[in-house]
C-alpha positions as CSV (number, residue, x, y, z in Angstrom):
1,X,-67.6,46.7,-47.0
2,X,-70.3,46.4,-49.6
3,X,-72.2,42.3,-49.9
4,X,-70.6,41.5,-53.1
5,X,-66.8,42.3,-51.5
6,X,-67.9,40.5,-48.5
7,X,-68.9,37.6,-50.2
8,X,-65.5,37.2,-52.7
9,X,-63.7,37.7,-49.2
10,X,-65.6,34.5,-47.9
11,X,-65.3,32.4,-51.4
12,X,-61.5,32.9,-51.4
13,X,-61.9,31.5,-47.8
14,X,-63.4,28.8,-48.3
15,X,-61.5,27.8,-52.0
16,X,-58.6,28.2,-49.4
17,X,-60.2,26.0,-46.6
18,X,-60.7,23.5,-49.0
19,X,-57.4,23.5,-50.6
20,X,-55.8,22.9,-47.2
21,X,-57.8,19.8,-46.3
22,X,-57.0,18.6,-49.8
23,X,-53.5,19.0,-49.0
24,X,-53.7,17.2,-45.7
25,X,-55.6,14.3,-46.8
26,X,-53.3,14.1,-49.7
27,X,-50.4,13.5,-47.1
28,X,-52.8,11.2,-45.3
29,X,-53.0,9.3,-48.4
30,X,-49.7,9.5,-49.5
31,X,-48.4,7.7,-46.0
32,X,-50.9,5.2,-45.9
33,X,-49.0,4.4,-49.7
34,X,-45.5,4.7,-48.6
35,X,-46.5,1.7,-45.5
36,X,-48.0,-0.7,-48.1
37,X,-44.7,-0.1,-50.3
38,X,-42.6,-1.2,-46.9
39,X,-44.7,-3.8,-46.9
40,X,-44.4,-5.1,-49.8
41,X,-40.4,-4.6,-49.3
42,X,-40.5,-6.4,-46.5
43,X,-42.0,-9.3,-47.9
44,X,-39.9,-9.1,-50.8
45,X,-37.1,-8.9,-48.8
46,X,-37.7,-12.2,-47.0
47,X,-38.7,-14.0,-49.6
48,X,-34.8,-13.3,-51.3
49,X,-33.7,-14.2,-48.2
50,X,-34.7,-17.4,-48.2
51,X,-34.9,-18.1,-51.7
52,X,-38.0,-18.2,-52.3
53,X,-38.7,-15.6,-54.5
54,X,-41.1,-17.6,-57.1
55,X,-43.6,-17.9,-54.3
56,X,-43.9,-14.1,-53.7
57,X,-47.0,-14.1,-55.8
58,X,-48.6,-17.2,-53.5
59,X,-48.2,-14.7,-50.4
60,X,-51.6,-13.3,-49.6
61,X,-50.1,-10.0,-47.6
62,X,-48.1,-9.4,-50.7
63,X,-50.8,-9.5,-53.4
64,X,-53.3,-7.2,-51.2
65,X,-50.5,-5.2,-50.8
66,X,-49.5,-4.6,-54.6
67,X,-53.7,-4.6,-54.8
68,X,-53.8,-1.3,-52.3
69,X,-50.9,-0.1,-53.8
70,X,-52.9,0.3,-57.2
71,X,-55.6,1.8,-55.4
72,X,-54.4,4.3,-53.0
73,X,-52.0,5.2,-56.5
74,X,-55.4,6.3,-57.9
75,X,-56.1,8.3,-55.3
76,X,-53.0,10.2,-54.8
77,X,-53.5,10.9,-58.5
78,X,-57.5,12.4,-58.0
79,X,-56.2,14.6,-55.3
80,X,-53.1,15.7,-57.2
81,X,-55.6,16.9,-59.7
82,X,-58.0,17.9,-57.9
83,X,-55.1,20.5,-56.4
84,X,-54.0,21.0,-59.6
85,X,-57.5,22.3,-60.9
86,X,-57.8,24.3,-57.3
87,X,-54.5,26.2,-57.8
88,X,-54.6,27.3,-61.7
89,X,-57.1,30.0,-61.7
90,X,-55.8,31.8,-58.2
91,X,-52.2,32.0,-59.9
92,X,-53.6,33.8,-63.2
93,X,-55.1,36.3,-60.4
């Protein structure tokens, strides 16, 4: 195999490499966001339970939880893209 095959060979490996650990921090990422939603469930669950749904905004766990919620939203969207911009050019090949 001549250098410049070689080296397209290891390129594709390593575009694929990286596409795989995108993918699994991706799913690392979206779990960590589907606890904080239970989370927040479960607190808003209580809180209709026993009527006290007005103080739902006074419960620290709950507002950190919307907080992380915002944040990890952010980063499920950066990795979406970034898969997004990994995957268009090796489907026009």
């Amino acid at each position: 195999m001549n250098e410049k095959t070689l080296n397209k060979l290891k390129n594709t490996a390593k575009d694929c490499a990286s596409n795989v650990l995108t993918r699994v921090e991706l799913s690392m990422v979206q779990s960590k966001l589907k606890s904080k939603f239970q989370l927040l469930g479960q607190k808003v669950y209580e809180a209709i339970q026993e009527g006290r749904l007005d103080s739902i905004k006074d419960d620290t766990a709950a507002v950190e939880a919307v907080g992380a919620i915002f944040e990890i939203k952010k980063q499920v969207a950066e990795l979406e893209q970034k898969l997004n911009k990994a995957e268009g050019p090796s489907e026009k090949a």
